[in-house]
N, C-alpha and C positions, 0 to 999 in steps of 0.2 A: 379305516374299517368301513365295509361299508353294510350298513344294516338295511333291509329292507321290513315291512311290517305286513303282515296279511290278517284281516279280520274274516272267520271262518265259524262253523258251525251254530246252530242252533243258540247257542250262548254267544255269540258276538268275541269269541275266543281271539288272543293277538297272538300271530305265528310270528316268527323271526327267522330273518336268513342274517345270516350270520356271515360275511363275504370277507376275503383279503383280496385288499384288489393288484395286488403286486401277482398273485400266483391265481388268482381263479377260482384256489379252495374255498368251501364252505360249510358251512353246519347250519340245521336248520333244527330254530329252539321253540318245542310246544306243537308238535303236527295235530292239532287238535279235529280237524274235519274236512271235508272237502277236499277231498285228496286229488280228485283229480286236475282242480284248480291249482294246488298246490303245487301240482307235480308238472303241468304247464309253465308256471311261473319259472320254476327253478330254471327248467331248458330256459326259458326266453330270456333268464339273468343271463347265464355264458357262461355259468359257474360249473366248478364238479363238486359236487355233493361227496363230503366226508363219513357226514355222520345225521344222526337225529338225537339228541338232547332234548330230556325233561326236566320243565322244572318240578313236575310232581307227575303222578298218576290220575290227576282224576279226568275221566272220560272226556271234559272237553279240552283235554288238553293232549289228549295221548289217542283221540278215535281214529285218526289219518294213520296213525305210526306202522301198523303190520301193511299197508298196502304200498307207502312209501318207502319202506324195510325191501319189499320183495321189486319195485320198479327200479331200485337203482341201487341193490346190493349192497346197503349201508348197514352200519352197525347202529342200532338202537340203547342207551345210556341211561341210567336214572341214577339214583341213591338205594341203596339196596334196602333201606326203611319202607318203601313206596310198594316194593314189588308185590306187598299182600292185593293193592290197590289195583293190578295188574290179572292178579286173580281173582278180583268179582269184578271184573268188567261186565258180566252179563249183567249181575246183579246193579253196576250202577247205571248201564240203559234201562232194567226194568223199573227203578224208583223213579227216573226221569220221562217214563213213558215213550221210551226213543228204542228205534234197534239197536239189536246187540253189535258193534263193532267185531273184529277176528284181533284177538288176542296179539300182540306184536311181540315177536320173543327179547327177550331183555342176552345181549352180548358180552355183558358187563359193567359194570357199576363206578360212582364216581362219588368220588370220598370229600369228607370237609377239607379245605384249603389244597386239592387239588390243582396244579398247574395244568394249565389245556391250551391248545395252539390249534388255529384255523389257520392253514397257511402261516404269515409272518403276525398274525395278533398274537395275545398271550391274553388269556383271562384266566380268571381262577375260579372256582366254584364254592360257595361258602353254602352251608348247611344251618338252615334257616326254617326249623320246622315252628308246628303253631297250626297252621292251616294243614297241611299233612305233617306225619312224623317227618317223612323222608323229603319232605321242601328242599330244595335248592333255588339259589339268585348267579347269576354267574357276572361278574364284574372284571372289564377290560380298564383298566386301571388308565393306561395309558391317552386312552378314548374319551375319560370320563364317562362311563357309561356303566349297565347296569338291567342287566334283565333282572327284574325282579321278582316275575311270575304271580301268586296271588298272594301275596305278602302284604306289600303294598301297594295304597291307591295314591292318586289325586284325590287329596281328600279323605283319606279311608282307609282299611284293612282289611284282609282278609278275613273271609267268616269263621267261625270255631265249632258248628254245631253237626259236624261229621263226626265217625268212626276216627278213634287215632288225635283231631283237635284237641289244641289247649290255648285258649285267650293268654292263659299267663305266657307259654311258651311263644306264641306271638309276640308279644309286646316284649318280651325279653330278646329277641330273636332279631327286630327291627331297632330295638335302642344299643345292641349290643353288639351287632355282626355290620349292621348298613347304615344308621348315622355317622359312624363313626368314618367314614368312606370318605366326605368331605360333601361341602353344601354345594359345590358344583356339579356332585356328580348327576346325574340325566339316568331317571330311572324309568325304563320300560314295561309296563306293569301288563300281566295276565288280562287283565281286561278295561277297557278307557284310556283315556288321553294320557301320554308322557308326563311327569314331573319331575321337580329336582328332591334332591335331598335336601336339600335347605329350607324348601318351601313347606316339607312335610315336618321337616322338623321343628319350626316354627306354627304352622300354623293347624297340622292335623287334628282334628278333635278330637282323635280315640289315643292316640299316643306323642303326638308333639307337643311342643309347651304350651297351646292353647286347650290341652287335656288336663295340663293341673292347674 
């Protein structure tokens, strides 16, 4: 697999290209901003672009998504929990004091323990809410790997103090769906540096063993 990472928008937001390098397919996970950048990148990869993949709705993850939808006729994905989060997109550029983005149409939905294939990868989508209802992490098993989106940090977790948040369902969500993945697996998080599983599990202070 090969993953590529882009840091975009106003929030320092991580995009993922998502690549098989055997066929060229791709999916690109978190179109959060910068779309033109974004959409540079992809051609200079050599990739063909499948799809776009969320791991949640919230604006900086999902602003790039309607411009990147219409450049290269993909289908747009999320969790059908998120989709309210799709519809106050003006509302969540007017709290952030940013323009409003153009609404990206949702094609269809992507369920808990869903199988998904980029070319010859297989990952699966596990439903992970807490930070939104509709969270999703998608995890390539085989890769040891693990988009995690704003679930999990280095160091940290996602915040709870939105519309739809639940700390409990957080912390349940991360000791129950993505430790259990294995301490090797390599998690990609929504925003900051890569970690592993092991090292959040050990040493996280909001939910690893350095928590109790």
């Amino acid at each position: 697999m090969e993953l590529r990472a882009f840091v975009v928008g106003p929030f320092q937001t991580n995009g993922f290209l998502v690549a098989c390098p055997a066929t060229r397919e791709a999916v690109l996970v978190d179109p959060g901003g910068d779309a033109e950048a974004l959409a540079g990148a992809i051609r200079k990869a050599g990739v063909t672009l499948r799809a776009l993949w969320a791991t949640h709705a919230h604006i900086d993850h999902v602003g790039a998504a309607a411009t990147l939808q219409e450049a290269f006729g993909v289908p747009f994905l999320l969790h059908r929990d998120d989709l309210f989060w799709i519809e106050r997109l003006e509302s969540q550029a007017a709290y952030f004091g940013l323009p409003a983005p153009r609404r990206p149409k949702p094609d269809g939905f992507i369920a808990d323990g869903e199988h998904l294939k980029v070319g010859r990868i297989a990952l699966t989508a596990l439903h992970v809410p807490g930070h939104a209802p509709g969270h999703l992490a998608f995890h390539a098993p085989a890769e040891k790997a693990l988009l995690c989106g704003d679930v999990l940090f280095a160091g940290g977790v996602g915040r709870t103090d939105f519309p739809g948040c639940s700390s409990r369902a957080l912390l349940d969500s991360i000791r129950r769906k993505l430790f259990p993945l294995g301490d090797d697996v390599v998690c990609h998080p929504g925003h900051g540096p890569a970690t592993t599983i092991g090292e959040e599990r050990r040493t996280n202070p909001f939910v690893g063993e350095a928590a109790e």
